[in-house]
N, C-alpha and C positions, 0 to 999 in steps of 0.2 A: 504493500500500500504506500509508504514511504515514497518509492521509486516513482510512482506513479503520481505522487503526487508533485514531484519535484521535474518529474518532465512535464507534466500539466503543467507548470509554474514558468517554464522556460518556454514553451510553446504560446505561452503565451504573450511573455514578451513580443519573441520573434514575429508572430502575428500584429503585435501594436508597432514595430518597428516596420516591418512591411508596409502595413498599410498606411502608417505615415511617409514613409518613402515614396510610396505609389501615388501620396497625395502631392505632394511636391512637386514631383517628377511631372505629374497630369500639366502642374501650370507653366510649366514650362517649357516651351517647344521647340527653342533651341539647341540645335545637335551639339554645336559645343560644349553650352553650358550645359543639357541635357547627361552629355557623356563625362563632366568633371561632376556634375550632382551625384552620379552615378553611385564616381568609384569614390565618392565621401559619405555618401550614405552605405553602402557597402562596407568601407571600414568603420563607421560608427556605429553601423547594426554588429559589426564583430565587437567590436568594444564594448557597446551597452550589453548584447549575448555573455559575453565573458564577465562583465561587470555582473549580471543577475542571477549568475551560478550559484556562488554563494547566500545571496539573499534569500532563491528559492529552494538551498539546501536548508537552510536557520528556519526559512518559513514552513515546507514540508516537513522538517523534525517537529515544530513545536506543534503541529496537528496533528500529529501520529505516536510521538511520543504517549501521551495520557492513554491512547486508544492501546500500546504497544502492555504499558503498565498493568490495564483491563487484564489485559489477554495472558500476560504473564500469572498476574493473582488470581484468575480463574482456572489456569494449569495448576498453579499450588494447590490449590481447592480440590480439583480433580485429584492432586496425588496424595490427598491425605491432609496436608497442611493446614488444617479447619484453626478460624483465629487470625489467620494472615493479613493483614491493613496494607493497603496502599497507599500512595502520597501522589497527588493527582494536579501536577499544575495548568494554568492556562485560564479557561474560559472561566465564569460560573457553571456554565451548563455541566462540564468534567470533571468539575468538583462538588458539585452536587451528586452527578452518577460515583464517583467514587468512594463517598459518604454512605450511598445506598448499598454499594459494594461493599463497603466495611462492616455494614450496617446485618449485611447477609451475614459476612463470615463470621461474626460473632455470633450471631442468631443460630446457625451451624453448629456453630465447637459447642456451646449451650446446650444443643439439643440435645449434639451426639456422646459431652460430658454426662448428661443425667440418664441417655439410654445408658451408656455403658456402667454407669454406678447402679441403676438399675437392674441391668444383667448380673453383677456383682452381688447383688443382693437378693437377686433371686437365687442365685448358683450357693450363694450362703444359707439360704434357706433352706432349698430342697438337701444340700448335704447335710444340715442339721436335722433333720425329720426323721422319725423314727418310723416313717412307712418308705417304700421306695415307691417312684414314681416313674413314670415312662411315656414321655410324648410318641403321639405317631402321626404321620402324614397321609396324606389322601393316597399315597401309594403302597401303605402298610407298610412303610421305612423308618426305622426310629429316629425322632426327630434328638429328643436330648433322653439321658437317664442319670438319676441320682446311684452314687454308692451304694445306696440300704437296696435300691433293687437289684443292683447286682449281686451285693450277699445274698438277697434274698432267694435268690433263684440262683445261685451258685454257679454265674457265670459270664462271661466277658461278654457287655455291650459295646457296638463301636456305632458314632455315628452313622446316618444311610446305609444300617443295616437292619433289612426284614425279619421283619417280627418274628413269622414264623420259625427263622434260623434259631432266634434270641430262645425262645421259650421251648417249642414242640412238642406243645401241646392244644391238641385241636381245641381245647376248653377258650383258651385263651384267643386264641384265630376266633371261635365263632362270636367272643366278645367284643370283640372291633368292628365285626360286620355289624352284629347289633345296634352296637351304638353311633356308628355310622349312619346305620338307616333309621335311625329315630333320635330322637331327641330327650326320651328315659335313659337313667343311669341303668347297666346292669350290673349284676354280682355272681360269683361263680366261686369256689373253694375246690384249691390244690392240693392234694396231699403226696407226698413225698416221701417214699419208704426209704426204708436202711433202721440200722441198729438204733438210731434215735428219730423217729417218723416225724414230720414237721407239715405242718397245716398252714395255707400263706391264699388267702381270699385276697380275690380279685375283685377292684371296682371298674367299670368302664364306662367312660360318658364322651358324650360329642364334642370336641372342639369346637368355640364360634369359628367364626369365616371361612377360610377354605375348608373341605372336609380332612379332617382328623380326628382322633380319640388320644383321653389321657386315659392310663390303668395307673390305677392307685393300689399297691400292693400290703399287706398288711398279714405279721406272723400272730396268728392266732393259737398256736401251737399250745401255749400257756393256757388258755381259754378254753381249748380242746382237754388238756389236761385234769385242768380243775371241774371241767363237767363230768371229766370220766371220775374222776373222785369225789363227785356229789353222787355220780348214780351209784358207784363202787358204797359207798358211806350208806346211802340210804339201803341197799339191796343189805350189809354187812347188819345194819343193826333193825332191819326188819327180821335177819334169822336170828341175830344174836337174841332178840327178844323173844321173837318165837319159840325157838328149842326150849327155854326153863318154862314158858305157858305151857305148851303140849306137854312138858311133863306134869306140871299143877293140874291140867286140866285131865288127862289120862288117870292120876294118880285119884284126884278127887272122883273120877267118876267109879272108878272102883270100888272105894270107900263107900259111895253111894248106893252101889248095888251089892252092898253085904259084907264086905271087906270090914268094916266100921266095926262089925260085930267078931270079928276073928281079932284077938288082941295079940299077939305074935306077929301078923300082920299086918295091924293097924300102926304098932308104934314104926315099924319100919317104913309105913307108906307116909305116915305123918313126917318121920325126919328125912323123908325126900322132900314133901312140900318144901320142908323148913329150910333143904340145903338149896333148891333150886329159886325159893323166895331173896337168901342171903346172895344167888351169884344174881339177880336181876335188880337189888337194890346196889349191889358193888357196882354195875355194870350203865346204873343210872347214877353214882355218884361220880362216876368217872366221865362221864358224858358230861354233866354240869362241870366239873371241873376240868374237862378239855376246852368247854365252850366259855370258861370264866378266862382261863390263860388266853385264849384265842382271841377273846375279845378286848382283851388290856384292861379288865376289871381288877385284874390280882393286884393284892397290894403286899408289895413283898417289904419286910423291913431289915436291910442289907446290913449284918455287921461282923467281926472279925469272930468266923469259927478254926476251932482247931480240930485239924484233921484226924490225924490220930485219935481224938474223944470223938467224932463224929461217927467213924468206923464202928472204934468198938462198939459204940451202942448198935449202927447195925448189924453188925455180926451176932449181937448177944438175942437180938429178935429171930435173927432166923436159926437160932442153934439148934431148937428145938426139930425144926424140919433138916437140918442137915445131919441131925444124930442119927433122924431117920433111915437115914437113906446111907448111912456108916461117908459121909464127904468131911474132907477136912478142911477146913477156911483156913486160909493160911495170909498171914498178913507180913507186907513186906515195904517198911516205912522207909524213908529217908535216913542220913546221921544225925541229920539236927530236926526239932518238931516246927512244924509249918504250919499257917491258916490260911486260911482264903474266905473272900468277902462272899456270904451267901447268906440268905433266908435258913435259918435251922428247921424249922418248919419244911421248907421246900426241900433240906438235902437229904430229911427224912424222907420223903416221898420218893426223892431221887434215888437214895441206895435203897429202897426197901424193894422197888422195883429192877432194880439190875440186879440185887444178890438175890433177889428170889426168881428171877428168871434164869440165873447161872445154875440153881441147884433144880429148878424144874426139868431143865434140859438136861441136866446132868447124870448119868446114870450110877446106881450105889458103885462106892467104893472110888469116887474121882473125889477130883481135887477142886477148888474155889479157891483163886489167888489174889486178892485187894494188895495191891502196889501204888504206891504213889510218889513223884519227883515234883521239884521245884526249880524255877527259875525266877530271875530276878522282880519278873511284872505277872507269872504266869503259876498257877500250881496244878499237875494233871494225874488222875485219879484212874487207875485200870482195874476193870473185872474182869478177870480173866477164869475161864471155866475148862473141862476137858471136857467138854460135852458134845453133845450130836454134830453141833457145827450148823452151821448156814452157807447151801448154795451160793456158789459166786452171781449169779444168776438173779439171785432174790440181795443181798446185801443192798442194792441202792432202796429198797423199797419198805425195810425194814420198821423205818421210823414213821409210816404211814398207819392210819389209824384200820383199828382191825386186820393188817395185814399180816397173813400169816407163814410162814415157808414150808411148813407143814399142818396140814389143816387138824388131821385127822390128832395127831398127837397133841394137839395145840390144847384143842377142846378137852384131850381128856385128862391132859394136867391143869386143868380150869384156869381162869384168868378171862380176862374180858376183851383182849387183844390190844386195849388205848394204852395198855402201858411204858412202851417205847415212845409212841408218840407224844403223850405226857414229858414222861423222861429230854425229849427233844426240848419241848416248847419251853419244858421252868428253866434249864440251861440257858437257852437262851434268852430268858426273859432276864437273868442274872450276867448278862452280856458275857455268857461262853459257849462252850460249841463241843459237840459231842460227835463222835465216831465207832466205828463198828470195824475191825479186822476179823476174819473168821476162815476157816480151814474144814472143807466138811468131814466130819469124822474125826476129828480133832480138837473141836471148840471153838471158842469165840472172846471175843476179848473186846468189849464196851471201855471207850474212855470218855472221859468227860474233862474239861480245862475250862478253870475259874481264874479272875483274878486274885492274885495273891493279896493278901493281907498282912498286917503288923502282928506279932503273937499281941492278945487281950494280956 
């Protein structure tokens, strides 16, 4: 443009100099003086030519330059350079457009600052969320995915990669059509076998404007859990109650038709009532006091017991059933005597329930070993039994209520099954934490870890 305009500039002189030459020339019609006008006008049109070169190079710049400037900061613009101001001399009109000019690029960096802290914050959002999520595109390609859904489905998303590849599972493909062709959310639930089985519900809805769907991913595994141990709960203490009714009720009815009057038989059917009354009232008080700790109702009052006296007293409760059975308690303290912070109240419940399930399990003639160490913040308590032992199998599920690893034998050394689970909750309501080792055929060994305390 420059070029053009600067030979425009010079064409135009040449033009004004002609035709004033031509006007000259017309009045005078002498060949002499005609032919001297001639060659002076000739070199004065060279002279003023070469004299206007300059002027219409100064004047073609100073018209192109601003326009040059333009064009320069809308190339920045184009490469990125959002924010970029020009400096725009000459006219008003060029500085006015320049002003407008600058006026964009700031409006730009502006924009495209807050899309992208917006992006930043949305990208900080979905990786904080504890569901994973997964855009998709009208061509069932993933548009973005958070982290949680790729743990969740245990496996690498990559941008503009088909869904179907991501998941493979038809569940989730027929969800995207769904929500594709309508405008209702749908829901569907995945379950995932293997040695720990994991449940992850699926949500899918329509994206506004082009067509797309989000899936909103969610492990419900936990939830699947805790229902299977409401129903496990309610089905356990529907029998547990049942079996001592059928027998109150079997028993009384015999009694009823004549037994009452046979007294050899009466007093024996009488002290079944009486024993299967006493496991149905244990069996309800342990229920109220699973659902007293469960609930944060206990009111424990925490202070400096000593282990060693805490033992012996349990030891001296159960001696009577271990004489039974010919087991020897065997107690194996520290060098020096220790206490730890607990409810005495509670840690009687505590050992009455581990050393009486050590010698339940236990068969005559074994052993029952209470050990106990310390460290500087911690003191840990073991029961250890030679007894039946517990499947590897069943150990994580132990401290579940009702739950039994042998049913059959469970019921017939009585107990009401909440005892471990009990045992779990008051440990930890005493802010410690209880464990179970066990070897089948060889016993098992319960410890429990409290914080230490001052000797009283």
């Amino acid at each position: 443009m420059f070029w053009r305009l600067f030979i425009s500039f010079l064409l135009l002189v040449v033009v004004a100099v002609v035709t004033v030459g031509a006007i000259i020339l017309r009045r005078n019609q002498d060949a002499e003086i005609f032919r001297a006008l001639t060659g002076e006008l000739i070199s004065a049109a060279a002279i003023i030519v070469t004299g206007a070169v300059v002027p219409a190079y100064l004047l073609a710049r100073r018209f192109t330059q601003p326009l040059r400037d333009l064009s320069d900061g809308a190339n920045r613009l184009a490469e990125g350079d959002l924010g970029y101001n020009i400096r725009v001399g000459g006219s008003r009109e060029f500085s006015a457009l320049a002003r407008t000019f600058n006026s964009m690029s700031d409006s730009l960096a502006a924009s495209f600052a807050q899309v992208a802290e917006d992006k930043k914050r949305l990208r900080t959002i979905l990786s904080g969320m504890a569901e994973g999520v997964i855009g998709v595109d009208e061509d069932r390609r993933v548009l973005f995915a958070n982290d949680r859904a790729r743990a969740l489905l245990d496996v690498s998303i990559e941008r503009q990669q088909p869904i179907a590849e991501v998941v493979r599972n038809a569940t989730v493909e027929d969800l995207v059509e769904m929500a594709m062709a309508s405008n209702e959310p749908h829901r569907a639930e995945l379950e995932f076998k293997g040695e720990s089985p994991r449940f992850v519900a699926v949500y899918a809805a329509c994206m506004p404007g082009p067509s797309g769907a989000v899936l909103v991913l969610n492990d419900v595994s936990e939830l699947r859990g805790l229902e299977r141990m409401r129903q496990d709960f309610a089905a356990n203490v529907s029998h547990e109650l049942k079996t001592p009714l059928t027998v109150i009720k079997s028993t009384l009815e015999a009694l009823q038709y004549g037994a009452v009057d046979d007294v050899a038989v009466r007093g024996e059917f009488l002290e079944r009532i009486l024993a299967e009354t006493d496991r149905l009232d244990a069996l309800i008080q342990d229920l109220l006091r699973l659902s007293r700790i469960e609930s944060g109702d206990l009111a424990l009052e925490v202070e400096s017991v000593r282990v060693a006296e805490a033992i012996a007293s349990g030891l001296d409760r159960q001696a009577t059933r271990a004489e039974a059975k010919t087991l020897q308690l065997i107690e194996v303290p520290p060098p020096e005597p220790v206490a730890f912070h607990a409810d005495e109240e509670v840690l009687t419940t505590i050992l009455d329930n581990l050393i009486d399930n050590a010698i339940k399990y236990t068969n005559n003639g074994g052993k029952v070993i209470i050990r106990w160490t310390a460290t500087e913040q911690t003191v840990t308590l073991d029961v250890q039994d030679t007894g039946i032992g517990i499947p590897e199998r069943d150990l994580h599920r132990v401290f579940e209520r009702f739950y039994r690893a042998d049913k059959a034998r469970s019921r017939a050394a009585g107990g009401t099954g909440l005892g471990l689970a009990i045992v779990k909750h008051l440990v930890q309501a005493m802010k410690g934490q209880v464990k179970v080792a066990s070897e089948l055929g060889r016993g098992s060994t319960f410890s429990i870890t409290l914080p230490r305390a001052p000797l009283a």
